[in-house]
Each structure stands twice: as structure tokens, then as C-alpha cells.
N, CA, C and O atoms as a printed pandas DataFrame, in Angstrom:
     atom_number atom_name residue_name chain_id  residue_number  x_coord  y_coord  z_coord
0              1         N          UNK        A               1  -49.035  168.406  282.838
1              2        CA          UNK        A               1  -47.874  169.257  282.818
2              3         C          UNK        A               1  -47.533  169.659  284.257
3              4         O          UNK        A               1  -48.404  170.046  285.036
4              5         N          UNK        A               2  -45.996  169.534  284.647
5              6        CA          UNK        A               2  -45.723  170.266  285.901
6              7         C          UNK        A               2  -46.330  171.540  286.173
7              8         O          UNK        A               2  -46.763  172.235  285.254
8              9         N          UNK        A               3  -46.409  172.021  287.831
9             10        CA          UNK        A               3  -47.086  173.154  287.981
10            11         C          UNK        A               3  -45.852  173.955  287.861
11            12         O          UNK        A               3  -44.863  173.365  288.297
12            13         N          UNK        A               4  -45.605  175.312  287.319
13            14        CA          UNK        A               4  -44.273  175.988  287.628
14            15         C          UNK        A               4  -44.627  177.247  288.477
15            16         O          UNK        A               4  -45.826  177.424  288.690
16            17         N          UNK        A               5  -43.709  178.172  289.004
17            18        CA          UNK        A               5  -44.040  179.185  289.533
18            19         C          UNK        A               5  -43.108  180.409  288.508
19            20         O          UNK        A               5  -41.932  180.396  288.144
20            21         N          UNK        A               6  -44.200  181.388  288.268
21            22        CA          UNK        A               6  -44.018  182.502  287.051
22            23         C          UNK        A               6  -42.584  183.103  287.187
23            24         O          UNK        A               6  -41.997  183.596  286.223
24            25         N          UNK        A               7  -41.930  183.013  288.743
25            26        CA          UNK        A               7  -40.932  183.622  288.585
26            27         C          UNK        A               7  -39.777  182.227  288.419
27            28         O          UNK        A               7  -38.703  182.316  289.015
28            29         N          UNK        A               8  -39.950  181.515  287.946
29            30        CA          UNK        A               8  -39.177  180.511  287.369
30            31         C          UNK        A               8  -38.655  180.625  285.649
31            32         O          UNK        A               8  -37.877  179.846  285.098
32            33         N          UNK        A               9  -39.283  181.735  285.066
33            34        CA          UNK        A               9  -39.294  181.434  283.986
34            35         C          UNK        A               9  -40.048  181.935  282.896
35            36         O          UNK        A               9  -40.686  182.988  282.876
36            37         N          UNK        A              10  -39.903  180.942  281.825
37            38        CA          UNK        A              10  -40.869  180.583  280.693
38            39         C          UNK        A              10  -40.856  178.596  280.814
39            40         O          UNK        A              10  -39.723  178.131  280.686
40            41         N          UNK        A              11  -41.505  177.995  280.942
41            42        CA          UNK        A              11  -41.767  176.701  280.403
42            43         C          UNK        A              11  -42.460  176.054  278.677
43            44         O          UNK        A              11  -43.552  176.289  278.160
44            45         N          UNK        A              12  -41.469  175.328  278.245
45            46        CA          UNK        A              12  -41.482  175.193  276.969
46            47         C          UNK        A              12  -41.749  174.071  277.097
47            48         O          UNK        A              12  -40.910  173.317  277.590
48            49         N          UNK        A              13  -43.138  173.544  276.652
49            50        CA          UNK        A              13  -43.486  172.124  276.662
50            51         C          UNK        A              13  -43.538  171.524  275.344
51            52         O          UNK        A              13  -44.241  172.080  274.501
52            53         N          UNK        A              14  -42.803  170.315  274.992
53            54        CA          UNK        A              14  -42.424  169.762  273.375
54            55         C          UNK        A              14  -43.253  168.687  273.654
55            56         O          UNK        A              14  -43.164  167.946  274.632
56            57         N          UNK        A              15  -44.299  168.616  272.494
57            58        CA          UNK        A              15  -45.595  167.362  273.066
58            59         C          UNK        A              15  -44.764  166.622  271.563
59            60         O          UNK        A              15  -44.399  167.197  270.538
60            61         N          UNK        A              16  -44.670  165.222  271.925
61            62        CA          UNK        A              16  -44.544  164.359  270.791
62            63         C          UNK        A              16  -45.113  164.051  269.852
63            64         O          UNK        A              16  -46.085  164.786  270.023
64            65         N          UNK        A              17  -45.356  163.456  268.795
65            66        CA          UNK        A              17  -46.758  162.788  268.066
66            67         C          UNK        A              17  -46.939  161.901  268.748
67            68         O          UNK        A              17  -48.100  161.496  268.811
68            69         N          UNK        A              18  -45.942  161.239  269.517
69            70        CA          UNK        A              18  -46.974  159.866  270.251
70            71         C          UNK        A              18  -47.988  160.138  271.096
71            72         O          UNK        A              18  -49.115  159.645  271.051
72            73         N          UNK        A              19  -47.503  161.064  272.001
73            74        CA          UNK        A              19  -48.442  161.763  273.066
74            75         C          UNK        A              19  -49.690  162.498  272.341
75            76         O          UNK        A              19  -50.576  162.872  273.109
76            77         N          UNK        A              20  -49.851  162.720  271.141
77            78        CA          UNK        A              20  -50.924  163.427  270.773
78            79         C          UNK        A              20  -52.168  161.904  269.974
79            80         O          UNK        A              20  -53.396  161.869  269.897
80            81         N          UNK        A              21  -51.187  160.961  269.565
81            82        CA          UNK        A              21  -51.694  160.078  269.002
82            83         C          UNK        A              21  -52.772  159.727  269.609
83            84         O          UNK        A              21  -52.686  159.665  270.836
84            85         N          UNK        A              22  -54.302  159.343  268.877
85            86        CA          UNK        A              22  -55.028  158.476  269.567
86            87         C          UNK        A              22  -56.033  159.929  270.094
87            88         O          UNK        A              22  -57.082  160.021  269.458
88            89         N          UNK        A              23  -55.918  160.483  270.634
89            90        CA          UNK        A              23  -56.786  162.064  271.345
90            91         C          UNK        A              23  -57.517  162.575  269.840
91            92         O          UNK        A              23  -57.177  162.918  268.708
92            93         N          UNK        A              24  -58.803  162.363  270.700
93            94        CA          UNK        A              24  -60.080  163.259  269.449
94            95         C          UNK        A              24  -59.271  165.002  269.195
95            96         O          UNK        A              24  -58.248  165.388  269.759
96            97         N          UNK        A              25  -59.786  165.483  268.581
97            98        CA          UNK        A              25  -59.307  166.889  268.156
98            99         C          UNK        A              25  -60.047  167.900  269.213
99           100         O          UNK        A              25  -59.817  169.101  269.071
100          101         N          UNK        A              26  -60.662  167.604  269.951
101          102        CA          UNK        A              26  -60.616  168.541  271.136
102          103         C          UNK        A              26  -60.319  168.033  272.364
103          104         O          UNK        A              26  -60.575  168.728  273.347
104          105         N          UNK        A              27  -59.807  166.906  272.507
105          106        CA          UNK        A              27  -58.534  166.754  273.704
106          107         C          UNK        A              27  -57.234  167.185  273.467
107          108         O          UNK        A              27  -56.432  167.392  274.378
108          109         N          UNK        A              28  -56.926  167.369  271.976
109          110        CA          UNK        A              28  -55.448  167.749  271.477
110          111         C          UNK        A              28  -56.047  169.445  271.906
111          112         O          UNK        A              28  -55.333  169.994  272.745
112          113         N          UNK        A              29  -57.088  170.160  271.480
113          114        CA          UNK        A              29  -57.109  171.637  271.461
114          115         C          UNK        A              29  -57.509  172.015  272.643
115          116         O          UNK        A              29  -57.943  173.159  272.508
116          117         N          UNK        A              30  -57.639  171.533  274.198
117          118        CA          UNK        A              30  -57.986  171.218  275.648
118          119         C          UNK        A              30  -56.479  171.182  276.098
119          120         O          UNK        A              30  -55.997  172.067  276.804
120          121         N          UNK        A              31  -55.874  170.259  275.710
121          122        CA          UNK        A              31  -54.204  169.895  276.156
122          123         C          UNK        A              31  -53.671  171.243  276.164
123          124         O          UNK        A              31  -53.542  171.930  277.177
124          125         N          UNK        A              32  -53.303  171.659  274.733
125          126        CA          UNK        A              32  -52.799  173.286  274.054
126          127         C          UNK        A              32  -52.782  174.053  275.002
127          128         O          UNK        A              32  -51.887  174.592  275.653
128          129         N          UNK        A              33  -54.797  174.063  275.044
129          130        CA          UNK        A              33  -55.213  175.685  275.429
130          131         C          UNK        A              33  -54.816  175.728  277.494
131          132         O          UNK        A              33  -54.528  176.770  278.084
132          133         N          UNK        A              34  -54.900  174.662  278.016
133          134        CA          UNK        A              34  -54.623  174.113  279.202
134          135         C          UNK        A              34  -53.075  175.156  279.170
135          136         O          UNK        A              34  -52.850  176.241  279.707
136          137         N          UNK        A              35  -52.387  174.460  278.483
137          138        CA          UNK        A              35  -50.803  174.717  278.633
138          139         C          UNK        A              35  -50.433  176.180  278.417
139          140         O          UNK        A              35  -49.443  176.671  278.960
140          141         N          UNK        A              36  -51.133  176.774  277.724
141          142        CA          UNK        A              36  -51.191  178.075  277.161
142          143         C          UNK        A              36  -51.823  178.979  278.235
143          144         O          UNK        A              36  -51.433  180.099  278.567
144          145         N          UNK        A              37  -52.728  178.380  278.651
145          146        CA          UNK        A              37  -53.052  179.453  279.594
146          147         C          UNK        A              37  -52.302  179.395  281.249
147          148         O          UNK        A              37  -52.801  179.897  282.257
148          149         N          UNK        A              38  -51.546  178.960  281.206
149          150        CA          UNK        A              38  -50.710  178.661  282.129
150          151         C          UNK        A              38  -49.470  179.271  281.916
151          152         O          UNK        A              38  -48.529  179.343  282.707
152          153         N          UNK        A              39  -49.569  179.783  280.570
153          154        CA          UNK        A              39  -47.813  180.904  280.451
154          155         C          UNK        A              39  -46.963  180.077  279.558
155          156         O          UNK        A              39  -46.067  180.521  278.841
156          157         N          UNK        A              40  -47.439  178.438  279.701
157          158        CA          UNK        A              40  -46.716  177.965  278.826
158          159         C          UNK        A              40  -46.321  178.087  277.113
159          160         O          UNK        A              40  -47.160  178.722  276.474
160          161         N          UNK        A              41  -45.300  177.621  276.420
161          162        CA          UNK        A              41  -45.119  178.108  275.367
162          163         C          UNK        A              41  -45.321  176.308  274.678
163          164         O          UNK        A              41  -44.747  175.519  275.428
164          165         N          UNK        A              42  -45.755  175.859  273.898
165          166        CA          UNK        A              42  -45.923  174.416  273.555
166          167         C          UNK        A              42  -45.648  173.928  271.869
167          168         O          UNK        A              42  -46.162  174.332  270.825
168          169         N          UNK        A              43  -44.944  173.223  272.051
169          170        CA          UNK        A              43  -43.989  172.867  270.279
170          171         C          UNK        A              43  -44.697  171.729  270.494
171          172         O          UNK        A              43  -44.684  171.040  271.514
172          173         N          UNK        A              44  -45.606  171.478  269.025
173          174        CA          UNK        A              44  -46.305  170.663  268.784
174          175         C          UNK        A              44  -44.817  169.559  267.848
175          176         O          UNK        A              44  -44.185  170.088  266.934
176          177         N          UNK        A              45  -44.512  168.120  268.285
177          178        CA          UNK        A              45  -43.668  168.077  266.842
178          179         C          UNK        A              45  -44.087  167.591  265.697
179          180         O          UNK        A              45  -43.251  167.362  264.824
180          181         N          UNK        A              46  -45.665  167.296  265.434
181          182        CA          UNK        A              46  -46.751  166.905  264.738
182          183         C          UNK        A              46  -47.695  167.448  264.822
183          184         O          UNK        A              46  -48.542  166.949  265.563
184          185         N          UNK        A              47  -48.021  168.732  264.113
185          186        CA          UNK        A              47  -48.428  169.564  263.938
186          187         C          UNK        A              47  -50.242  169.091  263.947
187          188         O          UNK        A              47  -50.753  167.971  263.919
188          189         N          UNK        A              48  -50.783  170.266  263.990
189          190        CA          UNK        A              48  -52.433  169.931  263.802
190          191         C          UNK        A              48  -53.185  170.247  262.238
191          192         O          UNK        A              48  -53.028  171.211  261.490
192          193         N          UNK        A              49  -53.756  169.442  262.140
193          194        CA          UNK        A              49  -54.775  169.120  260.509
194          195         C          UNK        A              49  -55.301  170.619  260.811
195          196         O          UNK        A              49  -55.583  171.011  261.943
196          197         N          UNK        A              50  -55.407  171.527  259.448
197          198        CA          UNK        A              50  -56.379  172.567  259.010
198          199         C          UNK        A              50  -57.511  172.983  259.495
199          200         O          UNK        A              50  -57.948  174.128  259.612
200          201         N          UNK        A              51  -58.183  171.454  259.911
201          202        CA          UNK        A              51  -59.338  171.998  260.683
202          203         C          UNK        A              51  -59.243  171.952  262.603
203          204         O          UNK        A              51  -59.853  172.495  263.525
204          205         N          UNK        A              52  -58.120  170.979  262.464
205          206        CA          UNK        A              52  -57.557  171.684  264.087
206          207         C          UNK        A              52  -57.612  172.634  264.956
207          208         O          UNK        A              52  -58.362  172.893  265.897
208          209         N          UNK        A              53  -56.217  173.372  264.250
209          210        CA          UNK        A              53  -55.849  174.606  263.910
210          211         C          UNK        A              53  -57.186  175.947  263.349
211          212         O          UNK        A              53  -57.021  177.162  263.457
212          213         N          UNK        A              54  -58.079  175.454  262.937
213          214        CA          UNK        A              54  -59.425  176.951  262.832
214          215         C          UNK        A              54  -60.476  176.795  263.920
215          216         O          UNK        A              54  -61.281  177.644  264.302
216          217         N          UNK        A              55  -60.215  174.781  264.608
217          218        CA          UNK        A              55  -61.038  174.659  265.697
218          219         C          UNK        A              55  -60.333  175.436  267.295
219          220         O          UNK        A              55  -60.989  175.714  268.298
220          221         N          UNK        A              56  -59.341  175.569  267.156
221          222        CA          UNK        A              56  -58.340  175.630  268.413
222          223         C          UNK        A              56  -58.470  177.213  268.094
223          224         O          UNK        A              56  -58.918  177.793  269.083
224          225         N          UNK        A              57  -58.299  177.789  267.376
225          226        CA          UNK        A              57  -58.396  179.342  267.158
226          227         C          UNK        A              57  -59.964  179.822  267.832
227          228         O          UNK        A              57  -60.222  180.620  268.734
228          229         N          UNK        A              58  -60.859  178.962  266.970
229          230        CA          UNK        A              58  -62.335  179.154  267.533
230          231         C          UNK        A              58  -62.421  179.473  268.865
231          232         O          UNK        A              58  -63.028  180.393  269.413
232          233         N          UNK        A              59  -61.556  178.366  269.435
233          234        CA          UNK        A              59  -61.953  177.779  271.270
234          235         C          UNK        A              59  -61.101  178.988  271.901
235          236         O          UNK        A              59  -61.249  179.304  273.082
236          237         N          UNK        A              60  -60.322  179.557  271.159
237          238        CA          UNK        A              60  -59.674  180.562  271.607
238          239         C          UNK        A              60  -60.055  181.867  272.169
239          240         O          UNK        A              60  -59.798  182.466  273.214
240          241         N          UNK        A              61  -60.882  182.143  270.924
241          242        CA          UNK        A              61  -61.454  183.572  270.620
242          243         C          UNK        A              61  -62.486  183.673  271.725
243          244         O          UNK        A              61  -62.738  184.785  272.189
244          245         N          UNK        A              62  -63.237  182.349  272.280
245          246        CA          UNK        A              62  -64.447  182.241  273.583
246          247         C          UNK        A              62  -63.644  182.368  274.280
247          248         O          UNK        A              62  -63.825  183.433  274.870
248          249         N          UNK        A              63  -62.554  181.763  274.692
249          250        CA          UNK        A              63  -62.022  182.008  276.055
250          251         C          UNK        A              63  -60.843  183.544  276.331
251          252         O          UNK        A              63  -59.971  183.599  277.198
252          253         N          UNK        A              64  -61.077  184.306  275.621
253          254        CA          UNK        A              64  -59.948  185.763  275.940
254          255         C          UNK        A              64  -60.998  186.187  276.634
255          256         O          UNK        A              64  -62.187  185.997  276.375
256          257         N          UNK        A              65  -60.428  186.891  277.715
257          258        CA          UNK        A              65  -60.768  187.768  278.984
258          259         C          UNK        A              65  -59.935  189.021  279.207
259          260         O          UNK        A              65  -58.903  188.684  279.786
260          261         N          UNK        A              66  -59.960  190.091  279.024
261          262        CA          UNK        A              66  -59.306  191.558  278.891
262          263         C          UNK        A              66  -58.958  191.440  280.335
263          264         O          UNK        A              66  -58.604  192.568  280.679
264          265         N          UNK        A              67  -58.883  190.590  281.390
265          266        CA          UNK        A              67  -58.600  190.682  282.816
266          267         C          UNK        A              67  -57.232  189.680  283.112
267          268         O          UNK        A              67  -56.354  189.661  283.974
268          269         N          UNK        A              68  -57.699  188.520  281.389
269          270        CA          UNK        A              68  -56.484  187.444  281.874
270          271         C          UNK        A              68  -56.084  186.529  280.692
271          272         O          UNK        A              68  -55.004  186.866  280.207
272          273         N          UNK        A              69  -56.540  185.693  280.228
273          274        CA          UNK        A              69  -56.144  185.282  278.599
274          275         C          UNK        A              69  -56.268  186.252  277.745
275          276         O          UNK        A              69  -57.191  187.054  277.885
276          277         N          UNK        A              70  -55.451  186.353  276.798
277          278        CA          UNK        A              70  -55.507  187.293  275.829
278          279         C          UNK        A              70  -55.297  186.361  274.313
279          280         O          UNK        A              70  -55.596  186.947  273.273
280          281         N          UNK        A              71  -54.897  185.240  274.245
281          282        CA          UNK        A              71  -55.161  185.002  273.256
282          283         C          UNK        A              71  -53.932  184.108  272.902
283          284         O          UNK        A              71  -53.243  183.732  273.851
284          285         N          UNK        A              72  -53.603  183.749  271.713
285          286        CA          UNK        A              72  -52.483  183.166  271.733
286          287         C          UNK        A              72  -51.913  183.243  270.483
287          288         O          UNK        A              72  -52.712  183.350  269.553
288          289         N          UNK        A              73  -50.551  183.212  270.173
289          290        CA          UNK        A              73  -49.294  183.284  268.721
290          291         C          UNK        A              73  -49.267  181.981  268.583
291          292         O          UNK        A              73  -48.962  181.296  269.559
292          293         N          UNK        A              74  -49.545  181.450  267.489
293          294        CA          UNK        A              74  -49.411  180.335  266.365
294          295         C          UNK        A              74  -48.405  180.575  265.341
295          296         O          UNK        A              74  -48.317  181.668  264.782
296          297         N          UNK        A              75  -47.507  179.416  265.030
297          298        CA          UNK        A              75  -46.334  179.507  263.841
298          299         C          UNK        A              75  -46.206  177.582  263.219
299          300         O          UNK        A              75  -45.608  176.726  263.872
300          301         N          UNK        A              76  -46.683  177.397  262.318
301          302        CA          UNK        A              76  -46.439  176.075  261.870
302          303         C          UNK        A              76  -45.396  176.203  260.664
303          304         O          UNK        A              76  -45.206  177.154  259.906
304          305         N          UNK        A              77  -44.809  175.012  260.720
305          306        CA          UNK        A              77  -44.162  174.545  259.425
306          307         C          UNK        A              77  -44.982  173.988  258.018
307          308         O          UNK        A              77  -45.648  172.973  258.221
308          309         N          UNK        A              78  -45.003  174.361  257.055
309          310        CA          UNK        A              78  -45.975  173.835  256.207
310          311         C          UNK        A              78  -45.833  172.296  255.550
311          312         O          UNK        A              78  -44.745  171.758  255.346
312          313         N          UNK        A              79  -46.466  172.002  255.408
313          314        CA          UNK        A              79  -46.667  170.206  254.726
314          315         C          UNK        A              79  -45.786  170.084  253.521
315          316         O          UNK        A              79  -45.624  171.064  252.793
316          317         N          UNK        A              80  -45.230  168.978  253.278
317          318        CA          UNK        A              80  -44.356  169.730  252.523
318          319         C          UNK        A              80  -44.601  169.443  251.015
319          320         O          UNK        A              80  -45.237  168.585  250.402
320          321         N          UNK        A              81  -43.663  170.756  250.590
321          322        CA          UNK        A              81  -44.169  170.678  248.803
322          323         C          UNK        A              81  -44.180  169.861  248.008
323          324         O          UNK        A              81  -44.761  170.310  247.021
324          325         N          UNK        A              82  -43.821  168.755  247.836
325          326        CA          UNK        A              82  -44.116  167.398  247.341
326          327         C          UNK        A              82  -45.387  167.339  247.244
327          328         O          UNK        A              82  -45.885  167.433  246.122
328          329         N          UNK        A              83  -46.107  167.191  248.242
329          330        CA          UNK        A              83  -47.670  166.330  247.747
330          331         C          UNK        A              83  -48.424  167.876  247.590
331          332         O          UNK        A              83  -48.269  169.064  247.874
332          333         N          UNK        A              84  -49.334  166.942  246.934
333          334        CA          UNK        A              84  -50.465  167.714  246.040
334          335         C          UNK        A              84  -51.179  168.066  247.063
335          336         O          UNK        A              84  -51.850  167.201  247.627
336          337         N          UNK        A              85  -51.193  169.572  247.581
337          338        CA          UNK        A              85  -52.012  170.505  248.127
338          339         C          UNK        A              85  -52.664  171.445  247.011
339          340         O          UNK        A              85  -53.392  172.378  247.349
340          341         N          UNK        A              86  -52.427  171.216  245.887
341          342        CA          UNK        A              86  -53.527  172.371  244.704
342          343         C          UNK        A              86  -54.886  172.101  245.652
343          344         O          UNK        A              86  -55.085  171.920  246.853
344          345         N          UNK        A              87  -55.830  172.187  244.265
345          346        CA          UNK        A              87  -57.572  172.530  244.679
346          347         C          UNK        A              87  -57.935  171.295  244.382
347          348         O          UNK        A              87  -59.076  171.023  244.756
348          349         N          UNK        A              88  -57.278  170.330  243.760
349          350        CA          UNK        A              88  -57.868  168.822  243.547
350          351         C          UNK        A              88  -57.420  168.124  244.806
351          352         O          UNK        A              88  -58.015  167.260  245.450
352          353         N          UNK        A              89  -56.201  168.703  245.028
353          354        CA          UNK        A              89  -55.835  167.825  246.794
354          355         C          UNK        A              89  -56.914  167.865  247.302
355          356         O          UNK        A              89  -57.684  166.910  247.393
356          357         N          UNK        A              90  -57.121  169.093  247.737
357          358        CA          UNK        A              90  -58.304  169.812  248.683
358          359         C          UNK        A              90  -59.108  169.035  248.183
359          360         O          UNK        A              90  -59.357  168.176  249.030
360          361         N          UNK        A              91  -59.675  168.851  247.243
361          362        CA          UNK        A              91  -61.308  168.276  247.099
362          363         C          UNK        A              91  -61.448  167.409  247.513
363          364         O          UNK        A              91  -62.569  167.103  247.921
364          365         N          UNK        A              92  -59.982  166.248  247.663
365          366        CA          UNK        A              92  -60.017  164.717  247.141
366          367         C          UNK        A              92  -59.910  164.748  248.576
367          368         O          UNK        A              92  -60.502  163.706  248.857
368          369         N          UNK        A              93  -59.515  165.297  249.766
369          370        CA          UNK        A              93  -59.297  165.173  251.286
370          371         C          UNK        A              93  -57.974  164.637  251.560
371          372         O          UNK        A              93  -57.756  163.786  252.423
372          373         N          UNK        A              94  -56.771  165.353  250.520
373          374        CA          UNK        A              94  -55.353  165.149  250.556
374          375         C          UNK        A              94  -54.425  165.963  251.264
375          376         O          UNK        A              94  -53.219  165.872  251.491
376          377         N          UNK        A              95  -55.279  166.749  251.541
377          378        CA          UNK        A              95  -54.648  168.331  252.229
378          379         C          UNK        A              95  -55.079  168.551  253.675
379          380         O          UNK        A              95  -55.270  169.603  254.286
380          381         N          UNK        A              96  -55.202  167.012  254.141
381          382        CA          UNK        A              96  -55.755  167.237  255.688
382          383         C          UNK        A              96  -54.555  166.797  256.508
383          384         O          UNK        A              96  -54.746  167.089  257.689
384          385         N          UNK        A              97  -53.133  166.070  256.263
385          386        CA          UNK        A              97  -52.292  166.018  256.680
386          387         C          UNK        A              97  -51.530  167.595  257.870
387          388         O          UNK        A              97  -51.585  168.821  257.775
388          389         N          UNK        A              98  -51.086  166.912  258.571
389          390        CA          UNK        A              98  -51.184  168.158  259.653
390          391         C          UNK        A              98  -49.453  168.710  259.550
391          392         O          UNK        A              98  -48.437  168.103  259.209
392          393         N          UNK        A              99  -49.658  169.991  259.970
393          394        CA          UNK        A              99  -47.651  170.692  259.457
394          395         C          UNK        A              99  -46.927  169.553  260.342
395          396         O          UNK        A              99  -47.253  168.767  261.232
396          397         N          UNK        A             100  -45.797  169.881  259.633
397          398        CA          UNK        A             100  -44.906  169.135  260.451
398          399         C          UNK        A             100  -44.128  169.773  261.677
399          400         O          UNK        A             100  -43.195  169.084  262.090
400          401         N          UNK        A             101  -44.370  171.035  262.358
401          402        CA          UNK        A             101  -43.686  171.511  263.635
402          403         C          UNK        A             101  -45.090  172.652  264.164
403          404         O          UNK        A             101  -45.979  172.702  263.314
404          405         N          UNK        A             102  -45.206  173.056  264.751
405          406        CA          UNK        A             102  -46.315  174.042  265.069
406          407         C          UNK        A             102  -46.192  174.467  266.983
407          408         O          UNK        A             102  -46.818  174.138  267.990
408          409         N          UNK        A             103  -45.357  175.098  266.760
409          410        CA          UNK        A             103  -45.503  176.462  268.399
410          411         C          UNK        A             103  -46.298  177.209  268.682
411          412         O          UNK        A             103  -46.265  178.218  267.978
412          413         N          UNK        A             104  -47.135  177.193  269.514
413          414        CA          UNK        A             104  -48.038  177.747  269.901
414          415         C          UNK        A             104  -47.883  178.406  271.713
415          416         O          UNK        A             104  -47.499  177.606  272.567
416          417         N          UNK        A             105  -48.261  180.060  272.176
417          418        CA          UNK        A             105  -47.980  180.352  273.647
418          419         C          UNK        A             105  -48.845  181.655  273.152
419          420         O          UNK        A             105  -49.360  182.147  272.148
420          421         N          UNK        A             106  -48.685  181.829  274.290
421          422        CA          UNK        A             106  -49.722  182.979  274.860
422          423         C          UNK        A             106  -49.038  184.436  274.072
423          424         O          UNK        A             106  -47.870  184.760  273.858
424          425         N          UNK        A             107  -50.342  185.104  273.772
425          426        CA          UNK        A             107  -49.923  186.409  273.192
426          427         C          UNK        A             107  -49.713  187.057  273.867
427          428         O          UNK        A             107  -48.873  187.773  273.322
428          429         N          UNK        A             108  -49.947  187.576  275.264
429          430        CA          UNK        A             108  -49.337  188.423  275.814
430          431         C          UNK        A             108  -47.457  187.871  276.623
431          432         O          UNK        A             108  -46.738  188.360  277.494
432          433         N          UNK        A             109  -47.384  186.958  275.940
433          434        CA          UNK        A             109  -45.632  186.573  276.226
434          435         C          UNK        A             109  -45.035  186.396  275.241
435          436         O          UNK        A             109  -43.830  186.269  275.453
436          437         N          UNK        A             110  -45.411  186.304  273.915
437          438        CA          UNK        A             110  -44.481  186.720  272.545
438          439         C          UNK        A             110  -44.643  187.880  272.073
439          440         O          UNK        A             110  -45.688  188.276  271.554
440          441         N          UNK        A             111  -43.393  188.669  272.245
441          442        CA          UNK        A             111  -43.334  189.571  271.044
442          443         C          UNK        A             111  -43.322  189.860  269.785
443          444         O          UNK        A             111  -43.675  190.823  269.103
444          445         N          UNK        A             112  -42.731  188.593  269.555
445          446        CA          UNK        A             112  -42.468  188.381  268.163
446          447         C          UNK        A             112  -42.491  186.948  267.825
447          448         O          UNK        A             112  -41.761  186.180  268.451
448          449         N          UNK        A             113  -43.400  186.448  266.727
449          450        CA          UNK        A             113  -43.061  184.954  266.349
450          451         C          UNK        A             113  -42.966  185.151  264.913
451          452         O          UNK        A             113  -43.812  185.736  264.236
452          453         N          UNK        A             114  -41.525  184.456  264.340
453          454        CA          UNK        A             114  -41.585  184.799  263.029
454          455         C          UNK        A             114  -41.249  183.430  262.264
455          456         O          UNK        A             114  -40.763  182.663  263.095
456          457         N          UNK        A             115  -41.338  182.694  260.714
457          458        CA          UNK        A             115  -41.290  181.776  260.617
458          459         C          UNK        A             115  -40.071  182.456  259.433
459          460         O          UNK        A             115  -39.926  183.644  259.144
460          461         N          UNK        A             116  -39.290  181.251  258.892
461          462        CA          UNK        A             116  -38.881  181.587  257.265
462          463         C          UNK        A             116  -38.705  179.978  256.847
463          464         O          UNK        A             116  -38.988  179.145  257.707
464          465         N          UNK        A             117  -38.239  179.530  255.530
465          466        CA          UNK        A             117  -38.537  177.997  255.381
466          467         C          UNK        A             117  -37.814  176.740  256.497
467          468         O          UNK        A             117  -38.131  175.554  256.411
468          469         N          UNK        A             118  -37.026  177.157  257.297
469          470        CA          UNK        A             118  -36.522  176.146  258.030
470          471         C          UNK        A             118  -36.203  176.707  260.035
471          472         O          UNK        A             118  -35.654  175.972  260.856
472          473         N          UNK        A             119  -36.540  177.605  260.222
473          474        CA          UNK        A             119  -36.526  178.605  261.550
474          475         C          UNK        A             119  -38.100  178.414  261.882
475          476         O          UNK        A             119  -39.017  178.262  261.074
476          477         N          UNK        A             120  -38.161  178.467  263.350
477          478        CA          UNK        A             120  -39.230  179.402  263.982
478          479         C          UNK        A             120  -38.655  180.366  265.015
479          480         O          UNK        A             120  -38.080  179.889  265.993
480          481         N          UNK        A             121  -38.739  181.368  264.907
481          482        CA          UNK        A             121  -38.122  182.206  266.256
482          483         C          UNK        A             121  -39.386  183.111  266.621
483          484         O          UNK        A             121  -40.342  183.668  266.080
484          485         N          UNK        A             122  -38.751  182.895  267.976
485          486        CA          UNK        A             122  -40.095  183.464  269.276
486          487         C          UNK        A             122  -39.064  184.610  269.718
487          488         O          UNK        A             122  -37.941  184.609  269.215
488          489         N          UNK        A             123  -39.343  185.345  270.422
489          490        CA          UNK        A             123  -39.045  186.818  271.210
490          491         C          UNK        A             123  -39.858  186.577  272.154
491          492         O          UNK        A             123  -41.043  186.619  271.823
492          493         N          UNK        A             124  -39.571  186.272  273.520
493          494        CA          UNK        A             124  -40.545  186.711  274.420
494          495         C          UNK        A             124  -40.511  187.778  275.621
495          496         O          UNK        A             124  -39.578  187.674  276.417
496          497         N          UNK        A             125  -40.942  188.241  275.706
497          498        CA          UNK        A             125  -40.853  189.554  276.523
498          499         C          UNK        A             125  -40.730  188.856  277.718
499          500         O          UNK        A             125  -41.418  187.903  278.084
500          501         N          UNK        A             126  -39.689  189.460  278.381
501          502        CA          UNK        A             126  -39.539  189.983  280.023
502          503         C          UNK        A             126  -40.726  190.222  280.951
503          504         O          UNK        A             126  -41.568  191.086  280.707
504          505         N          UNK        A             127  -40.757  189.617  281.768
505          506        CA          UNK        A             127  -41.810  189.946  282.578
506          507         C          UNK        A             127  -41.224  190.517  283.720
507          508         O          UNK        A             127  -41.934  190.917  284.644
């Protein structure tokens, strides 16, 4: 990712599925947390599998520092209602398909991230 300078902005980085294609699940949650802690705000457009998404939260929660990361706002689009996500999905390993949109940036630069079935809207505070 370009280097930016803070008073430039916010930088909104849109990673493709191609660009994610092929990367083990902690080079995809390395990429993220990289971009994130840099101020960046990052639109996944192929979202991350269930266990991604609780691994990338994990890697999260080690790295907040009350001096400088604080953490980060997550908003995905859900998989969609068509396929079988019940408890037999789940069993059968049908429900590992990843959302289809997922924004992810630093918590201390959203105020607000809110989803409804076809929106994601961010608020980000003024610095």
C-alpha cells in the first residue's frame, strides 16, 4: 500500500478477490491489520470465511496498545439467503463461504459503522 501522510486524509483501500486469492488466512489477516494500523480504512470485495474473521479479531485483541492501536470496526455483508446456512449447513462445512463485501478501519477513526440489507455507512471523525 502507498505510504500517505495523516494530513492528507483518510485512505480507502478496495482489495479485490483476485488480490486476496491464493494468500493463507494469515497473510489475508497481516495485509488488513498492516493497512489498519496505518489509519487506513479497507473494503474487502470478497469478504473473509467465519473463521477468518474470529482469527483477525483474535490477532487484533494482541495487538491494541492504549498508547496507539486501539482496535478496529468490522461491517460485512451476509452470504446470501439462498444457500443453506441452518445447523446442517454448518455441520456439513457449507457455511464457510466468506460475505460478500466486508469494511474494515481503525476504531479510533469510525464513529459510526452501520450496516442495513444493501448499505454500509462509515462516519469518520475529523481529526
Amino acid at each position: 500500500m502507498p505510504e500517505q501522510d495523516p494530513g492528507d486524509g483518510v485512505q480507502l483501500d478496495l482489495i479485490s478477490a483476485e488480490r486476496m486469492e491464493g494468500k493463507t488466512s494469515m497473510e489475508k489477516i497481516r495485509m488488513i491489520l498492516d493497512s489498519v494500523h496505518d489509519g487506513d480504512i479497507v473494503v474487502l470485495e470478497k469478504g473473509l470465511t467465519p473463521d477468518e474473521e474470529s482469527r483477525l479479531i483474535e490477532v487484533t485483541m494482541t495487538e491494541i496498545n492504549p498508547d496507539g492501536f486501539t482496535g478496529i470496526e468490522i461491517e460485512s455483508f451476509p452470504r446470501s439467503e439462498t444457500k443453506d446456512s441452518g445447523l446442517l449447513g454448518r455441520i456439513m462445512g457449507k457455511d464457510e463461504d466468506p460475505a460478500k463485501l466486508t469494511v474494515i478501519g481503525p476504531a479510533n477513526q469510525i464513529q459510526s459503522l452501520h450496516k442495513d440489507e444493501t448499505l454500509i455507512s462509515a462516519l469518520l471523525k475529523r481529526q
